[in-house]
C-alpha positions in Angstrom: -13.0 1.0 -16.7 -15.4 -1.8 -15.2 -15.2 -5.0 -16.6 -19.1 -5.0 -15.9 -19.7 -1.8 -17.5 -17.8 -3.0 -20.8 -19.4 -6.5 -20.8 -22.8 -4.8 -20.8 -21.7 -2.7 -23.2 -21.0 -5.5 -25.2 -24.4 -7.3 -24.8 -26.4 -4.2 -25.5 -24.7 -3.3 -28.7 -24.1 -7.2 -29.7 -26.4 -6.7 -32.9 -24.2 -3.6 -34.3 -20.6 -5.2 -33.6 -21.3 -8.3 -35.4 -22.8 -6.3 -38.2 -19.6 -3.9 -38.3 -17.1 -7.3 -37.6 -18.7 -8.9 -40.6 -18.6 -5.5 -43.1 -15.1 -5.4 -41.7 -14.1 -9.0 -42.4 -16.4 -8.8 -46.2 -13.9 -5.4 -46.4 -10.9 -7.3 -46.4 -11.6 -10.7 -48.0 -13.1 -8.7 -51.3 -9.5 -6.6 -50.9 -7.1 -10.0 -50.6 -8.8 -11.7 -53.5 -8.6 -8.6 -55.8 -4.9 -8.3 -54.6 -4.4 -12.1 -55.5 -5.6 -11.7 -58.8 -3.9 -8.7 -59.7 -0.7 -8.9 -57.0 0.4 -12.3 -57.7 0.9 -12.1 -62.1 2.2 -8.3 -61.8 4.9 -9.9 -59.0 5.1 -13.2 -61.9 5.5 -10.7 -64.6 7.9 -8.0 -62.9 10.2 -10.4 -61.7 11.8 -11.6 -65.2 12.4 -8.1 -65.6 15.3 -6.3 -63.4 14.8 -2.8 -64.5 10.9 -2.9 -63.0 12.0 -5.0 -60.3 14.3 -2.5 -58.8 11.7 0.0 -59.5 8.3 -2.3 -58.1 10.4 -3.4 -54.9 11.3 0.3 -54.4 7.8 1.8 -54.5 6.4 -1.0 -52.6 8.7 -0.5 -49.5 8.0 3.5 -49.8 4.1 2.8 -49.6 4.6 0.0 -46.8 6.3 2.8 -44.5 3.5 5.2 -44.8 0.6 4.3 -41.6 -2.3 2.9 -42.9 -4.1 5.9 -40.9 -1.8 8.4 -42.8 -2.7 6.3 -46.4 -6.2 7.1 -44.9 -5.8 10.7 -45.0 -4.6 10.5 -48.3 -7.3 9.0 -49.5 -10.1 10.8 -48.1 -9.8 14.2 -50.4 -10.2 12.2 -53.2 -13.3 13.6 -55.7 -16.5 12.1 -55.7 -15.0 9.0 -53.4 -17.1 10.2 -50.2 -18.6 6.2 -49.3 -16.4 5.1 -46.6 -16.9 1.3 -47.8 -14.8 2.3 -51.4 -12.3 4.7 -49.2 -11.3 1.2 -46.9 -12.1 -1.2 -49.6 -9.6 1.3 -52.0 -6.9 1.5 -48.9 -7.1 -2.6 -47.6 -6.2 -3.3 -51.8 -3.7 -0.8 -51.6 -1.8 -1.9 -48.7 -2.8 -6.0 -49.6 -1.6 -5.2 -53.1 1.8 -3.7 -52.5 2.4 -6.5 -49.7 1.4 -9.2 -52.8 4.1 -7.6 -55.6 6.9 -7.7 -52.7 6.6 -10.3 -51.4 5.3 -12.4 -54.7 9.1 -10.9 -56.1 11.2 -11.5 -53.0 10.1 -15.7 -52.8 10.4 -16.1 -56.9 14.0 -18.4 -57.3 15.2 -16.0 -60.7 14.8 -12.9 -58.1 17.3 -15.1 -55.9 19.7 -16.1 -58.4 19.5 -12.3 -60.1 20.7 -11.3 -56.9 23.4 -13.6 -56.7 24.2 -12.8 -60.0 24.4 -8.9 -59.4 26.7 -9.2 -56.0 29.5 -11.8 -58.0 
């Protein structure tokens, strides 16, 4: 591949990748501040409880194994969700969400002392 060839590229089609970059970036800011707002009190409110912890942390590492492509492919047959903007939009919360919950659980100090607690 020329370097020429892809810089003109570039140039020609300026108007369409900034366009797509800033759907792209509106795509995943809109996803990160629904996850925060849902993510962040479900990990609060799942932590003080060990029966749903075992069972949130558990699902959460399940859905962070599967490829976002494959989560993708998942998502597509869904009925009567057909706009690509709600398929990514539904997919970036999905995978922003789960990452929220875990992580929102793993840095809370009663899941690190319930832990302690469990391996005395």
């Amino acid at each position: 591949m020329n370097p020429q060839n892809t810089w003109s590229f570039f140039m020609d089609h300026r108007d369409e990748i900034l366009g797509a970059t800033l759907d792209h970036l509106t795509l995943v800011i809109i996803a990160m501040i629904i996850a925060i707002l849902i993510g962040l009190p479900l990990g609060m409110f799942i932590v003080q409880r060990p029966a749903l912890r075992a069972v949130a942390l558990g699902i959460a590492s399940i859905f962070q194994t599967i490829p976002s492509l494959a989560l993708f492919g998942f998502l597509i047959p869904i009925p009567f969700i057909m706009l690509e903007v709600i398929v990514g939009l539904v997919q970036a919360l999905v995978f922003s969400m789960l990452t929220m919950v875990f992580m929102t659980i793993l840095m809370t100090p009663h899941h690190a002392e319930a832990e302690e607690v469990s391996h005395a």
